[in-house]
C-alpha positions in Angstrom: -27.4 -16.5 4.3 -25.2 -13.5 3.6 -24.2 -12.1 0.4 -20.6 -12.2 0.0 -19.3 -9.8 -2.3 -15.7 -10.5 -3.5 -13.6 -7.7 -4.8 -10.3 -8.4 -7.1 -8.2 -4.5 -6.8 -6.2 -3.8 -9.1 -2.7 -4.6 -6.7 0.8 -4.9 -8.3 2.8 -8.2 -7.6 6.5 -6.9 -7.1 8.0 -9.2 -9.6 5.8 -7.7 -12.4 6.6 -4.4 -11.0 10.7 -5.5 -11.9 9.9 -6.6 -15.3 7.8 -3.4 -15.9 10.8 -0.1 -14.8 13.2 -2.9 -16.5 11.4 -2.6 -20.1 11.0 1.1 -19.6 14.6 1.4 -18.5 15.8 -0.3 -21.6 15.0 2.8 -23.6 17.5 5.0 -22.0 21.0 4.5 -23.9 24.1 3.2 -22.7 26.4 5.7 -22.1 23.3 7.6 -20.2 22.7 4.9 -17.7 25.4 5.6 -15.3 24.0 9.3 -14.5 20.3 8.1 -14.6 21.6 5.9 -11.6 22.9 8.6 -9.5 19.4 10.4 -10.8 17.3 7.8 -9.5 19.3 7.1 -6.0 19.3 10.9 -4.9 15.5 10.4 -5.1 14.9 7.5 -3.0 13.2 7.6 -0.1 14.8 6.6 3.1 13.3 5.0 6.0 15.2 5.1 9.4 12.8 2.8 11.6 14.0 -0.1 12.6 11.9 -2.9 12.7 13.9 -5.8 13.4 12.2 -6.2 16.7 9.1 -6.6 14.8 7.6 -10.2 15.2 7.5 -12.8 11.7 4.8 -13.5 10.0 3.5 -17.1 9.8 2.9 -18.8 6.4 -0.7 -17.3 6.9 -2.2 -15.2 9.7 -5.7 -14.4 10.5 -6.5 -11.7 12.6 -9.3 -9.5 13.5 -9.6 -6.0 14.3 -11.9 -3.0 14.2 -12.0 -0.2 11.7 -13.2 3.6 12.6 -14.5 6.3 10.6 -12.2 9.9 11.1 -13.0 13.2 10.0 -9.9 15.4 8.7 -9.3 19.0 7.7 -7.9 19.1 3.9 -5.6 22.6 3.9 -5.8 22.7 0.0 -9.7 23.2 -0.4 -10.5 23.6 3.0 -13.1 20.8 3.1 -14.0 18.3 6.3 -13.8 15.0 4.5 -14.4 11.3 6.2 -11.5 8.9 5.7 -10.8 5.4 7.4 -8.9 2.2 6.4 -11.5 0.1 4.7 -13.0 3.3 3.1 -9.3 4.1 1.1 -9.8 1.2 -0.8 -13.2 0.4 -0.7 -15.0 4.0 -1.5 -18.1 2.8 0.1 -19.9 5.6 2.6 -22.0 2.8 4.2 -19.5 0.5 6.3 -20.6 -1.2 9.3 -17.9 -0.2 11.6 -19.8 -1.7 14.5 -18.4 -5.5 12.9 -14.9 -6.1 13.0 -12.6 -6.6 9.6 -11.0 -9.8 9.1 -7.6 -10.2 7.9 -6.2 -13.2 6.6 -2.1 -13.0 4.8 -0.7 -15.9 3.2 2.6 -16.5 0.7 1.8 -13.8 -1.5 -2.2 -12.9 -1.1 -4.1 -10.8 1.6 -7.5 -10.9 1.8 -10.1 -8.4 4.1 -13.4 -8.9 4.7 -15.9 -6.4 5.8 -19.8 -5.3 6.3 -21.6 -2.6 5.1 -24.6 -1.5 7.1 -27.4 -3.4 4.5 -25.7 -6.6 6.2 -23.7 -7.6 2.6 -20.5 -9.2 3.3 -17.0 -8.1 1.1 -13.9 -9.3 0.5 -11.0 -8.0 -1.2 -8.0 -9.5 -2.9 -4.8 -8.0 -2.8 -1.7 -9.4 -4.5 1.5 -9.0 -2.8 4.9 -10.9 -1.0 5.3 -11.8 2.3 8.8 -11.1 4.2 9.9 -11.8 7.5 8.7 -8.8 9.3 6.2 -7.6 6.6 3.7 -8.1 4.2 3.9 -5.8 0.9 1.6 -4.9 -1.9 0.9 -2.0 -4.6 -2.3 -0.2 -5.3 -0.9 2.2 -7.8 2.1 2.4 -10.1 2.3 4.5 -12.9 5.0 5.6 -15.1 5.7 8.0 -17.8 8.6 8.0 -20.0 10.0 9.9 -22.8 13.7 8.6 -23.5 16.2 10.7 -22.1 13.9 13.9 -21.8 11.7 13.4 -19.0 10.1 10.4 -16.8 7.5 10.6 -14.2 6.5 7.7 -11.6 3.8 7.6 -9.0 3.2 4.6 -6.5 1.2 3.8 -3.4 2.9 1.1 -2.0 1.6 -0.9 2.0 3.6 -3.1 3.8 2.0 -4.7 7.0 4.1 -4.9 10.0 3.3 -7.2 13.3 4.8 -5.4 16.0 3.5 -7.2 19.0 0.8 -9.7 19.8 -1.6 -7.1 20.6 -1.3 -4.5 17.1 -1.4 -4.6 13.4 0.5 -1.5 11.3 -0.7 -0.9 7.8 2.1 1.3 6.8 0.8 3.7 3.4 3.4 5.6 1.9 2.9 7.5 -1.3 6.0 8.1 -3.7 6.2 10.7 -6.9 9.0 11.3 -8.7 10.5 12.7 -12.0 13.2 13.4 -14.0 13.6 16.2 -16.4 17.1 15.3 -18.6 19.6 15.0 -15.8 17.5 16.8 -13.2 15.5 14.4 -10.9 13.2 15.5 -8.0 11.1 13.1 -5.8 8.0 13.9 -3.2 6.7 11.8 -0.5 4.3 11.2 2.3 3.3 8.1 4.6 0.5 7.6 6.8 0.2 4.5 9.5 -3.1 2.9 10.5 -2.7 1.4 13.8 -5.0 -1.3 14.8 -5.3 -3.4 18.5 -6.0 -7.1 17.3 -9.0 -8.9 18.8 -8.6 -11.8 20.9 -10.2 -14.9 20.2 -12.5 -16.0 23.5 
């Protein structure tokens, strides 16, 4: 029998993300809130896809799909590193990519399951909300806030899409952005992994 392995990330459910920017928002006074508004909406990030032709998800889906192992060129250190889905949030070097992931989405839960080449079995537990079209969840948020001086946030937020019977998106996109007084500034970056779902035979 297998070892299974069973890993609990630290994921963001989006209601506690709410609660958390609305206690750190309190700080700010009254009469500064307006312009910390127009602040904070210059900086958003805008996405023009539209995805409406996207098909729902079910109450809970399980699907299967294979994971590969890329090698990229990073420009800032000029280094040849190995990067691939499971690997992101995983760090392990010794993935069996020969095995198919399993993917299972429910209400507000998504859970992947994977090998590693000593045969030990992994699964790991992502907290998030489920849409029409997509499936959401945080693996970093992080915020730093001096009243009225200066504020800082960082998040890696997913959402899963379904476009078709035949693919899976896992949509990464990578948000930091800051505020110095009235002077707000925002960076950004997304990355897609596209996977062809197995069928079942």
């Amino acid at each position: 029998m297998k070892k299974i392995i069973k890993h609990h990330l630290d994921s963001f459910r989006e209601k506690d993300l709410k609660r958390y920017s609305k206690i750190i928002n309190q700080y700010f006074k009254r009469k500064f809130r307006f312009i910390f508004f127009l602040v904070i909406s210059s900086c958003a990030v805008q996405n023009q896809i539209n995805k409406d032709e996207y098909k729902k998800f079910p109450k809970q889906m399980n699907v299967k799909f294979y994971d590969k192992l890329d090698t990229i060129f990073t420009q800032y250190d000029n280094r040849l590193v190995t990067r691939s889905f499971v690997k992101d949030f995983s760090n392990k070097d010794n993935i069996d990519y020969s095995k198919p992931l399993e993917l299972t989405i429910g209400k507000d839960m998504m859970h992947l399951k994977f090998e590693d080449t000593l045969n030990r079995q992994y699964v790991l537990k992502f907290y998030g909300k489920l849409h029409k079209r997509k499936f959401t969840f945080y693996t970093n948020y992080e915020t730093i806030s001096f009243p009225i001086l200066f504020m800082t946030k960082q998040m890696t937020k997913y959402a899963v899409y379904w476009p078709n019977d035949d693919e899976i998106i896992f949509e990464e996109q990578n948000i930091s952005a800051g505020m110095l007084l009235f002077f707000g500034d925002s960076r950004s970056s997304q990355f897609d992994y596209k996977f062809k779902i197995l069928k079942d035979e």
